[in-house]
Every structure is written in structure tokens, then in C-alpha cells.
Phi, psi and omega in degrees: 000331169324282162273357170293316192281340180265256162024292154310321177280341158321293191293349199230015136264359149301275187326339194274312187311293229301325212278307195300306207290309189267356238253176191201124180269128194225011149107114200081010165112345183273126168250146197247124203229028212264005175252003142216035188241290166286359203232259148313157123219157205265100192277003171281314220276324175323311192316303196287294203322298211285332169309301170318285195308329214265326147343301177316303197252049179285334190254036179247167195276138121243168183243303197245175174230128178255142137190188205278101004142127005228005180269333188255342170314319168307264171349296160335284166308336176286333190284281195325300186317301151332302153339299192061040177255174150303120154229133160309066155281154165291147193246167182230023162206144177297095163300151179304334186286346190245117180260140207033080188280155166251145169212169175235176152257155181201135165292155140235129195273306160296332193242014171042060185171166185281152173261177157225089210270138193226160180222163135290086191000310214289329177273323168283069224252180198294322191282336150002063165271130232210137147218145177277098186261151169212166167301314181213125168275118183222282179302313199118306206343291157336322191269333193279333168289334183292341210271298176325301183305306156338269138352249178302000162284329184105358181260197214218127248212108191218008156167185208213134247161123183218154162299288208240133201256141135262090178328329167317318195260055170040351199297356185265351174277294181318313159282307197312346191272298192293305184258337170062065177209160180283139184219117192228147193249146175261354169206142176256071175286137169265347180187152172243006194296132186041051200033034185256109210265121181246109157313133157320116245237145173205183159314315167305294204321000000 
């Protein structure tokens, strides 16, 4: 438990650097990580994240890893891998190729418009345990249509998973008020205020 515990405050103090060195507050809530989280990636540093998360949840059934095309796929696959499950993403424009889609709406806060998101049924099935990893938890929203989509497949929804939480924005009371599942951030900021990245202060700081 021990070294599980040096190990993990390890990865989330890679991580924290990588966010101060690399990462840019650009103002409104936004922070910008495209160099190695969402754009680039640092796939070493993803690999150790998705270990961490996947830690998080070891002692749940899960089958598959969900989340939304094209940011959270990295993340996702590092979990997934750990795992040795499937993951799933949501698209956020309908192929042609895809029949009887499950789909949602989602506001996004970067791209100032509803997103839309489609799964193809066939991967989300009722026997389902499903967990949602994403890049950034900040509002919910997003996570919460994926959650929806969830949902309406009939498959079964056992956690909720981010790089990076902004706490500030509220979004971790809001999924826990919608889904009532463990819900975890691998790195926490508490505030951006004046371009300044402040962390939850924890056992790791």
C-alpha cells in the first residue's frame, strides 16, 4: 500500500510539473495543455496517468473505457490498456458507416458551441461496465452526455476519470448529483486566477 502510495504521488507530481512548465492560462477558466496532453502528447507521461487511474479503479468490475473523439482518446487508451479492456469513443460527427447511433448534446466551453456526440449501439452493451476517462473535467457537462449516452445503451456506469480536474468549476458535485459513481481527478487546480495554477493541496504537495 505503501509503494502504491510513493508511486502514485510520483505520477501526479510529473504531472503537475508537466501542467506549471508546460501548460498556459489563457484567460476565463481556460487552461491550454496542447503540448503534451491534447495536441502533442507526452505518451510516457499519458502511460503513467492511465496506470495511476486505472489503480484508482482496480477494485471495480470494469469491461470497457469510454470517452469523446479526439481529446480524451489518448488518456483513455492508456487506462484501457492497463485494464486490458476495450475503449470506446464518442464521435462527434456521424459516419456514414454508422448505424443505430446512441447520441447526446453537450455545450463546450473551447469551442463556444454544442458539441454532438454518436457511439454506434453495438459497442455499448447492457452487460456493460463502462468507465469514463477524459482530459479535463472542468463543468461535467461533456462527461455527463457521455454518461447519458451510457445510460441509454442500457449498459452500467462505475466511475468517472480525468487528467486534470478544475474544481473551481464545479463539475465534480454535478456528476456526483447525476450519476452517484466515484469520481477522480489526477491532478486538481483550484484556481487560475490571474494566470496562476494553483493546486489542491494534498499528501503528495
Amino acid at each position: 500500500m505503501e509503494s502504491r502510495a510513493r508511486e502514485n504521488c510520483y505520477t501526479e507530481r510529473l504531472l503537475r510539473k508537466a501542467i506549471l512548465e508546460k501548460g498556459t492560462v489563457l484567460g476565463g477558466g481556460i487552461l491550454k495543455v496542447d503540448s503534451f496532453l491534447n495536441h502533442q502528447v507526452d505518451a510516457a507521461l499519458i502511460d503513467l496517468v492511465g496506470k495511476h487511474i486505472a489503480k484508482e479503479f482496480s477494485s471495480m468490475q470494469v469491461d470497457k473505457v469510454f470517452t469523446a473523439e479526439s481529446s480524451g482518446i489518448a488518456p483513455a487508451l492508456a487506462v484501457a490498456r492497463q485494464i486490458r479492456v476495450p475503449m470506446v469513443f464518442a464521435r462527434k460527427k456521424r459516419p456514414i458507416t454508422m448505424s443505430e447511433p446512441v447520441s447526446e448534446s453537450a455545450p463546450s466551453h473551447t469551442k463556444g458551441g454544442t458539441v454532438n456526440l454518436y457511439v454506434s449501439a453495438e459497442f455499448l452493451e447492457p452487460s456493460d461496465n463502462i468507465l469514463i476517462v477524459d482530459d479535463f473535467l472542468a463543468s461535467g457537462l461533456t462527461i455527463a452526455a457521455l454518461g447519458r449516452i451510457i445510460a441509454k445503451s442500457g449498459a452500467n456506469l462505475v466511475g468517472i476519470a480525468a487528467v486534470i480536474e478544475k474544481s473551481f468549476e464545479g463539475g465534480r458535485d454535478y456528476l456526483l448529483e447525476k450519476f452517484d459513481v466515484p469520481v477522480f481527478g489526477a491532478a486538481r487546480i483550484v484556481s487560475l486566477e490571474s494566470g496562476r495554477i494553483v493546486f489542491e493541496d494534498n499528501s503528495c504537495s
